[in-house]
N, C-alpha and C positions, 0 to 999 in steps of 0.2 A: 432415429438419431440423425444429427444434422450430415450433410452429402459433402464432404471436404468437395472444390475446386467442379461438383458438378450443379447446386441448387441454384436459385433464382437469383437470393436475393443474398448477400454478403453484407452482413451484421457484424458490427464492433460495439464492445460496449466495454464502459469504464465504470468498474466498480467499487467503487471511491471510500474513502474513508469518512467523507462530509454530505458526499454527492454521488449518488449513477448516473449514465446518462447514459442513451442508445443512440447507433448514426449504423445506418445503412445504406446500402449502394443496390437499385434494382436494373438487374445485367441486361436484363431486355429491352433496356432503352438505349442499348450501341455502345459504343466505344466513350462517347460523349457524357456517358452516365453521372449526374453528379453525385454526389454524398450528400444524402441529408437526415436530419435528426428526428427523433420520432417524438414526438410529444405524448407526456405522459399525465394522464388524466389519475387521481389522488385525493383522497383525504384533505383536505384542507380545513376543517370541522366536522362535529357531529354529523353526519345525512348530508352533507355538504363536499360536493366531488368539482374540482377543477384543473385544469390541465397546466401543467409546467415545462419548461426545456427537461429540470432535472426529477430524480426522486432521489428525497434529501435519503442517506443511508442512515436510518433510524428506526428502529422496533420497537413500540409502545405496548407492554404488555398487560391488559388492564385486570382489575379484578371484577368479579360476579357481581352483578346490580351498580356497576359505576356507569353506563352508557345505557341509553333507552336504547328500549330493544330494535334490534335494525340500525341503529346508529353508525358503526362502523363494517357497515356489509359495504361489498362493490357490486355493481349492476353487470359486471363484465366477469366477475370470479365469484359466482354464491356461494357463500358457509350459512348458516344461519345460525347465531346467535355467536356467532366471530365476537372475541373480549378484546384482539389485538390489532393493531394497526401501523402501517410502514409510509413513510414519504413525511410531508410538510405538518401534518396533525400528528403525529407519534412527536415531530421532535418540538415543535411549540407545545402541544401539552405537557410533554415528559419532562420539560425543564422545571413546570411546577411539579411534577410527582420523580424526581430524579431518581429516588430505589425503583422504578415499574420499566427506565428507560434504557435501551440497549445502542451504545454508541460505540463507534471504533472498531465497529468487528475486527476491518482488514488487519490493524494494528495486532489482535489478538490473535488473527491466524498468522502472523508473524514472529508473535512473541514464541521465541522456545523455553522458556520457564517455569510455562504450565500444560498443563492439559488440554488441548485445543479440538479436545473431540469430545471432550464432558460438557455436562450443563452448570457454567460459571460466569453469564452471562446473567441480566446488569449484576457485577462485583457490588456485592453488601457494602452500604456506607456507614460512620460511625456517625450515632450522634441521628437528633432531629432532623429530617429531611423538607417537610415540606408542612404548612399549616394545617391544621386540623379539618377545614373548610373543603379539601379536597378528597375526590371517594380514593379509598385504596390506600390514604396515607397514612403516615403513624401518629398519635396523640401527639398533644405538644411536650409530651415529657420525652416523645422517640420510643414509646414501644414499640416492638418486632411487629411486621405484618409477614402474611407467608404470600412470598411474591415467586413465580413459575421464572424459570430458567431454561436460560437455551444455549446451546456451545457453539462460540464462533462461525463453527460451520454452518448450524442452522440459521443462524440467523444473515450469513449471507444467502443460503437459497433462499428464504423466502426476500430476501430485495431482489432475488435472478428468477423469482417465481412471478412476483409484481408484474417483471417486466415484460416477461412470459407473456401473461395473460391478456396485460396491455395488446402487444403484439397479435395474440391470435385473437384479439376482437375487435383491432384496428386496420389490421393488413390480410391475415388469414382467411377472414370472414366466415367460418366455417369450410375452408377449403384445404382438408389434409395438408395437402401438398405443398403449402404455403405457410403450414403452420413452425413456431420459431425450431420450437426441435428438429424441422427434416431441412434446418437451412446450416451455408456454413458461419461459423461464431467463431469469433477475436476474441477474448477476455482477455481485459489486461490484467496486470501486476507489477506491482513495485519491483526492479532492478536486482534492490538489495534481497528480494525473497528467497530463503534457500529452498532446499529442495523439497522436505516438509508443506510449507508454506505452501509451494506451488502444487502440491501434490493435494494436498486439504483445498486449494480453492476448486482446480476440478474436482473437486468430490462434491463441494457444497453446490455446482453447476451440475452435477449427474444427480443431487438430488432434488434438484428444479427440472431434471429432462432433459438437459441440453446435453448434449456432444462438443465440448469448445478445444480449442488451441490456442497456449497462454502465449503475452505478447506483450514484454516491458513496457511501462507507461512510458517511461523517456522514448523511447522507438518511434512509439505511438503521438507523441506529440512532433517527433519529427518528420514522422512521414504523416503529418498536418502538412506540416510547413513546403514539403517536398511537392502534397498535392494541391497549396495553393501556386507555386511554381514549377507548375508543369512545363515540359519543351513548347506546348502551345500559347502557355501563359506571355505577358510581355516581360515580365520579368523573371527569367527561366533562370534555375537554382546552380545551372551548372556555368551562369556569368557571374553566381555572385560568392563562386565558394572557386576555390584552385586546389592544386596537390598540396600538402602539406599544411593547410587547414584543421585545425583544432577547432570543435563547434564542442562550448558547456551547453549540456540543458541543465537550467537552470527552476527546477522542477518545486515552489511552496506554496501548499494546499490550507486545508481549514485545520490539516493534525498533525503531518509530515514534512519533510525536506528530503529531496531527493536529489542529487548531486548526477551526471553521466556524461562522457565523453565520447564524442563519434569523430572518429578520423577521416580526412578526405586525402584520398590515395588515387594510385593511376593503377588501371589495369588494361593491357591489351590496349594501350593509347587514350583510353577514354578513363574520367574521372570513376572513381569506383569510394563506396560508402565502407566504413565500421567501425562498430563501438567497441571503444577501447578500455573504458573504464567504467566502473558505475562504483557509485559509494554506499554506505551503509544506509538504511532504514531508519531515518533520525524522527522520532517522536518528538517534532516542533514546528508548529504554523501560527495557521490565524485562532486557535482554541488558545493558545498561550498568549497573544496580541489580546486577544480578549479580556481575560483576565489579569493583562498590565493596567490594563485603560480603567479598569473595574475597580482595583487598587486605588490607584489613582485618585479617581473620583468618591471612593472609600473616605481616603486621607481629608479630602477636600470639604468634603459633607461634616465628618470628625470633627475639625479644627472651626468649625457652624457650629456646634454643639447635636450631631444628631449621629445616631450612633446605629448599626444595621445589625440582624442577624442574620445567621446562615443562611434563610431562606433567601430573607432581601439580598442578600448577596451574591446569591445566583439570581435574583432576576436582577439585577444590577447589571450582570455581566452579560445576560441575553439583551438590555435597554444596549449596553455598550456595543454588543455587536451590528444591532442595527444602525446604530447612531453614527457608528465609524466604516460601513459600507456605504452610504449618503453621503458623508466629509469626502471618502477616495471615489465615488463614481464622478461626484459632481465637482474634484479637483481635474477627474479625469479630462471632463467635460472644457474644463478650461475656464468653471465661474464658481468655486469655493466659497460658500458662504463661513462668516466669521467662527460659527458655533451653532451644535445643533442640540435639541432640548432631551433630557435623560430622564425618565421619571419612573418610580418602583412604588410599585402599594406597599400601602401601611397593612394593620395587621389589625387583628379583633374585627369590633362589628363594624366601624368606621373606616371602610377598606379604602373609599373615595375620597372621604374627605383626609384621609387622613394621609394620601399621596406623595412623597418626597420629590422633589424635584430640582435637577440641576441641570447645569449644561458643558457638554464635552466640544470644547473649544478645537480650531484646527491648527495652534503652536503647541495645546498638550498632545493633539496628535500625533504629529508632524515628530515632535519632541521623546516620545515615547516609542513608535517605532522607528524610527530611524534608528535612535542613539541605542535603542535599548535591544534595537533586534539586528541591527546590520548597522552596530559601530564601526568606522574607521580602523584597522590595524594591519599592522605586518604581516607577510608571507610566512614568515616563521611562526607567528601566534598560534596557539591551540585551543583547543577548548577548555576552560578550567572545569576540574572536578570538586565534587564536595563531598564532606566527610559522610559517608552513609549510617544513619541508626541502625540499631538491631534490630529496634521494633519498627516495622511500616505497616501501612494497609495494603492488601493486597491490589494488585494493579499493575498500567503497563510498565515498561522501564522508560520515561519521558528521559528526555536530553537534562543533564546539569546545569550547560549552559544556555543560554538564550541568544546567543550570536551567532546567528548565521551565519556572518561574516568568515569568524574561525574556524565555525566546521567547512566552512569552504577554503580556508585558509590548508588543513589538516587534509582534506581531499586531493586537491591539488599535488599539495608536496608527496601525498604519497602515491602517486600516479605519475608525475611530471619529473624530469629529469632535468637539473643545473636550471636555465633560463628559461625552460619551454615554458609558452602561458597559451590559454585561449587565444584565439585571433577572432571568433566569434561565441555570440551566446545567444540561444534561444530560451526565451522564460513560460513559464506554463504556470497554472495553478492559480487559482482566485486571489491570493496575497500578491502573486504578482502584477496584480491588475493596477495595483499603485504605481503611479507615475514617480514618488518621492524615492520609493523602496525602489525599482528600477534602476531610477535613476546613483542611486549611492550605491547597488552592486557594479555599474559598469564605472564609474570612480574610484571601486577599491581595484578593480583587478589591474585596471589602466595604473594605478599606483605600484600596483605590484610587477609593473613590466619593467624590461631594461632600455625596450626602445621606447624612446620618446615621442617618436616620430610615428609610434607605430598603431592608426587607432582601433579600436575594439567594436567589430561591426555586430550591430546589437538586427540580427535575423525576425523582423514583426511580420505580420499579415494572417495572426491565426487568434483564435477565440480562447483565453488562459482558461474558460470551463469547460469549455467543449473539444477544443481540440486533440484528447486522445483517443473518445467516442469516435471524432470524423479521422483520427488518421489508423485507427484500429480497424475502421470500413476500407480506408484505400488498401493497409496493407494486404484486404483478402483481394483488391483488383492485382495486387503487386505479386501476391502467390503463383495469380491464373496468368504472369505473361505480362501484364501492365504495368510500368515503372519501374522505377530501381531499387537493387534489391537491402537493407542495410546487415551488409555481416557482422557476425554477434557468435551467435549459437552461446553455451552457457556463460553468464557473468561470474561463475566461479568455479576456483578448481573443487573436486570435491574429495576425500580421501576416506578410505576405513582404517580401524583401527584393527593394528595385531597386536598381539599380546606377546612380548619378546621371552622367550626360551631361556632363562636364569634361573640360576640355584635359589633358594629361599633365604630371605636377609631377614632378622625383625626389624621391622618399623619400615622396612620398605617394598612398596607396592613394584612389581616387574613393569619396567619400561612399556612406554605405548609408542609404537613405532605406528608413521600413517602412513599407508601405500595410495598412492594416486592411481582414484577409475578412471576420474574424467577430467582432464585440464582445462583449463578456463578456453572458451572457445567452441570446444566441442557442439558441432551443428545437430538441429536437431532430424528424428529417422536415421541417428548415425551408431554402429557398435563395434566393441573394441575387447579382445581379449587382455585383461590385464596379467601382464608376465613381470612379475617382479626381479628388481637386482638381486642376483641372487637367492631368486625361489618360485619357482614357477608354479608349486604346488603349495596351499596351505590346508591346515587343520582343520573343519568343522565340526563342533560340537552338537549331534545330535541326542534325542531322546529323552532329554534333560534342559530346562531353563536356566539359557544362558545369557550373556550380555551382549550388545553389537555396538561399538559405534562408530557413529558419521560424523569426520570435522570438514570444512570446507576455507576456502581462504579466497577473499577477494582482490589478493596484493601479489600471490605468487604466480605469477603469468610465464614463470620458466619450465614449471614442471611438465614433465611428460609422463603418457599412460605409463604406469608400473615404478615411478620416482619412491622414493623412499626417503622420509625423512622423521628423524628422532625429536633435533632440536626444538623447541620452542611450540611442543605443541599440548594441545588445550583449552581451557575454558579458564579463564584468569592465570595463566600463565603470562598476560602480555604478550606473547610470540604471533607469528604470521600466519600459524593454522587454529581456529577457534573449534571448540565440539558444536556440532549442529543437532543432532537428538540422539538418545540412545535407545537403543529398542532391548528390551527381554523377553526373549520368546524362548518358546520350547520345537523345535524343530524335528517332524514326525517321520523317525527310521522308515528308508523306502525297502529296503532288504533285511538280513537278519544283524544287521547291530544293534550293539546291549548300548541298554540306557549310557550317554557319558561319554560315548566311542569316540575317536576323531576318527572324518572319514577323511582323505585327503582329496581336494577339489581345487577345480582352477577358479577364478573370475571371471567374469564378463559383464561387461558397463552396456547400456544402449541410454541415449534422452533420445525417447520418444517423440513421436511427431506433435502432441501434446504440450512438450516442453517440459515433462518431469524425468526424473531420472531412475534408472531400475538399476538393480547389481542381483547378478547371477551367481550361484554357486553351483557348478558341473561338477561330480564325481567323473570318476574313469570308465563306469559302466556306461555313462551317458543320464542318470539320475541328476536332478536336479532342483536346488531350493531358491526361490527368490526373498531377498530380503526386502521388504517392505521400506518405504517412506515415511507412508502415513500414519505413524508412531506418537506414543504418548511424550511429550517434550520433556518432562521433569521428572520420572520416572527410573529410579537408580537400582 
């Protein structure tokens, strides 16, 4: 396993919801060493391997006789007669066979709703999926095919096993000691992930080999920006930021939004770094811009008299996505062509000629995401909700609203106090790569200020795909001694539940009171006896299957180890501490207690040097049960 602060070579890698991507730093080249990214050679067709910055994060899982034999082997990792495939051919094929195709993992190790350690991966779709023409599909009536499943987890090790192999048959060469497992590893994560989450992704990394320590994406893109402004740089970060600086990252990807705040403070006379705030795990990017633009052009084709089905309308929305990465690189570029051409096959035996074709113009562009995904509003605005059905399909929990704007509106205020705004913004993520979209987030927030005078310094000089890969590599130079450091430790506070000591009432369930292990902040390799107000010892139910649970809160920044609070806590309650997973376990008598006993024990909190969180239960002989993390999410 990898050598924390002694290997060679200091790996960061971002393991994305759309995208991975690896950057590494090799120490033996001095002080001078730069970051650079490793390219990753992939699937691109059948028998067909070429190298890209990224590997799209996508698992194509095929069926028996759909690929000639050899088709999807790699020359760097042999299986022989491998059905499945990860990077730029899993996810261009799988758009045509969408029941075979595994997207979103990261979303699903997030989600605490379900099961995130079972095999529920690709989520059954209703209804016809893809044409009859294709192997593995279902008739054109939508008969069932029996399609292999993988859980979350597995299916990020094998995009952290890819990358793996990549590595030790590009850098390693055969030489143990070089190989990626005996190096140190950054894996990032989403801000918003709780403990769960982060505790599943190193598992899905221990089951690809690696040894990593997790590492917010927002961080990660900051200390991009930190490592393009170095004190050697000509533009060193500590001319362009002062004390009392607010820096947003302004973090939207191809699935997510990501909201976080990093403070610039003074310590010991010199500028000093920390994040202050990070917001929730919003299930909305460029896959939802995708399918506005798809609509769209839906309507357009419609009122032509030509009318699509479900197939064509996912490929409609994979034409859209290309067609509207072309309009924003080459608006980037500074020469926008008027309209660029969209075209979806027909269906039956006249796949060619029978082609639809239109074109996505750059005012419905322009028009569509702007107004529709970062409208114009008020500081006070929120995000609207919508009525939910009973019946849904199962799936993530995507955003209601489509305005970034608001849930950035909704972030702020509940982080920011009276006036306080941004003074700067760092943007990340391939949505932000628009110049248009850029440009109307630093128009609302500058709207939303009280000085006039006061302008909003928008922090550039970093790559919106790549930059959490290159700043996840500086942060291991920043570990060993090199740069600055950004304090953090946990983005949330996290709390258990006790079960309050009441008489029996009908129809009411005993209060759940949530004692704080770990306050928000808590650094990590750090541990804490928790001593509650008023109880220094609680109950444990051994020998018998009981219930446990974990809520955490991203908003209460006052609490301290051992706080205690009643009010407002839950999972749809509305209140400021939400449940994060519950676990049921049967916890195994270490001496002679009868099934059902309480034993009475203390607490104890540690986050890891990893970044996950543990909670201890000590009896008074010195026996002790650890409560686990990585729990079934939906499980009552």
């Amino acid at each position: 396993m990898g050598a924390r602060g002694t290997s060679r070579y200091v790996v960061g890698i971002d393991l994305g919801t759309t995208n991975s991507v690896l950057g590494f730093v090799d120490t033996d080249e001095g002080e001078a060493a730069p970051v650079r990214l490793l390219a990753v050679p992939q699937l691109v067709a059948p028998a067909t391997i070429e190298e890209r910055a990224a590997l799209p994060s996508f698992l194509y899982l095929g069926a028996e006789g759909e690929h000639a034999a050899g088709a999807l082997d790699l020359p760097f990792a042999p299986a022989p007669g491998r059905t499945w495939a990860v990077g730029e051919y899993a996810r261009e094929h799988g758009w045509k066979v969408p029941m075979r195709l595994v997207s979103s993992a990261k979303s699903w190790l997030g989600h605490a709703g379900v099961d995130r350690t079972a095999a529920l991966l690709p989520v059954p779709l209703l209804g016809p999926s893809a044409p009859p023409s294709f192997g593995g599909g279902p008739s054109a009536g939508g008969e069932a095919v029996d399609v292999p499943r993988v859980s979350p987890v597995e299916a990020s090790a094998r995009y952290l096993g890819h990358l793996r192999d990549v590595w030790d048959h590009a850098i390693a060469k055969g030489r143990p000691e070089h190989a990626l497992a005996r190096q140190e590893v950054l894996l990032t994560v989403p801000a918003s992930f709780d403990a769960v989450a982060r505790e599943l992704t190193a598992r899905a990394a221990k089951e690809a080999g690696l040894d990593v320590t997790l590492l917010e994406e927002p961080q990660a893109a900051f200390y991009s920006w930190l490592a393009h402004h170095g004190d050697r740089s000509g533009d060193p970060w500590r001319k362009r930021l002062r004390v009392g600086d607010l820096v947003l990252v302004c973090d939207v990807g191809g699935g997510t939004t990501d909201f976080s705040l990093i403070a610039v403070t003074e310590e010991q006379g010199t500028l000093s770094l920390a994040r202050l705030a990070v917001g929730d795990h919003i299930l909305l990017g460029g896959d939802n811009m995708d399918l506005a633009l798809a609509a769209s052009l839906q309507r357009k084709l419609a009122e032509d008299g030509t009318s699509l089905d479900g197939w064509q309308m996912r490929s409609l929305t994979h034409a859209c996505r290309a067609a509207k990465e072309v309009l924003l690189r080459e608006e980037a570029a500074g020469e926008p062509p008027a309209s660029h051409p969209v075209t979806v096959l027909g269906r039956g035996r006249s796949v060619v000629g029978g082609a639809i074709k239109t074109e996505l113009t750059r005012e419905e562009l322009a028009r569509i995401l702007v107004d529709g995904f970062f409208p114009a509003c008020g500081p006070d605005e929120r995000p609207r909700e919508r009525r939910r059905m009973g019946l849904q399909e199962l799936g993530l929990p995507f955003a209601a609203d489509p305005a970034i704007t608001r849930h950035l509106a909704k972030f702020l205020a509940g982080h920011l106090e009276g006036a306080e705004r941004p003074t700067a913004v760092l943007f990340n993520g391939g949505v932000m790569k628009a110049r248009l979209l850029r440009k109307r987030v630093v128009e609302t927030l500058d709207a939303w200020s009280d000085d006039p005078e006061a302008d909003l310094q928008v922090l550039a000089g970093t790559d919106f795909d790549l930059a959490v890969a290159h700043g996840a590599a500086y942060y291991g130079l920043v570990r060993r001694g090199r740069g600055v450091r950004i304090k953090g430790g946990t983005a949330r506070s996290y709390y258990v539940g006790v079960e309050s000591a009441v008489p029996a009432v009908p129809g009411m369930e005993p209060p759940l009171k949530a004692i704080c292990v770990a306050p928000a902040g808590m650094e990590e390799g750090t541990e804490t006896d928790v001593v509650a107000e008023g109880a220094e010892e609680f109950g444990l139910v051994v020998g018998e299957k009981a219930e446990f649970r974990f809520l955490s809160s991203t908003v209460r920044k006052g609490d301290r180890v051992g706080a205690v609070v009643e009010d407002g806590v839950g999972t749809g309650s509305g209140g400021e501490i939400e449940e994060t997973a519950p676990l049921e376990a049967k916890l195994a008598p270490k001496g002679d207690e009868k099934p059902g006993q309480l034993v009475p024990v203390r607490l104890r909190a540690r986050v890891t040097e990893v970044g996950t969180l543990e909670v201890e239960c000590v009896a008074r002989d010195g026996e002790s049960w650890k409560l686990e993390f990585d729990v079934r999410g939906h499980e009552r």
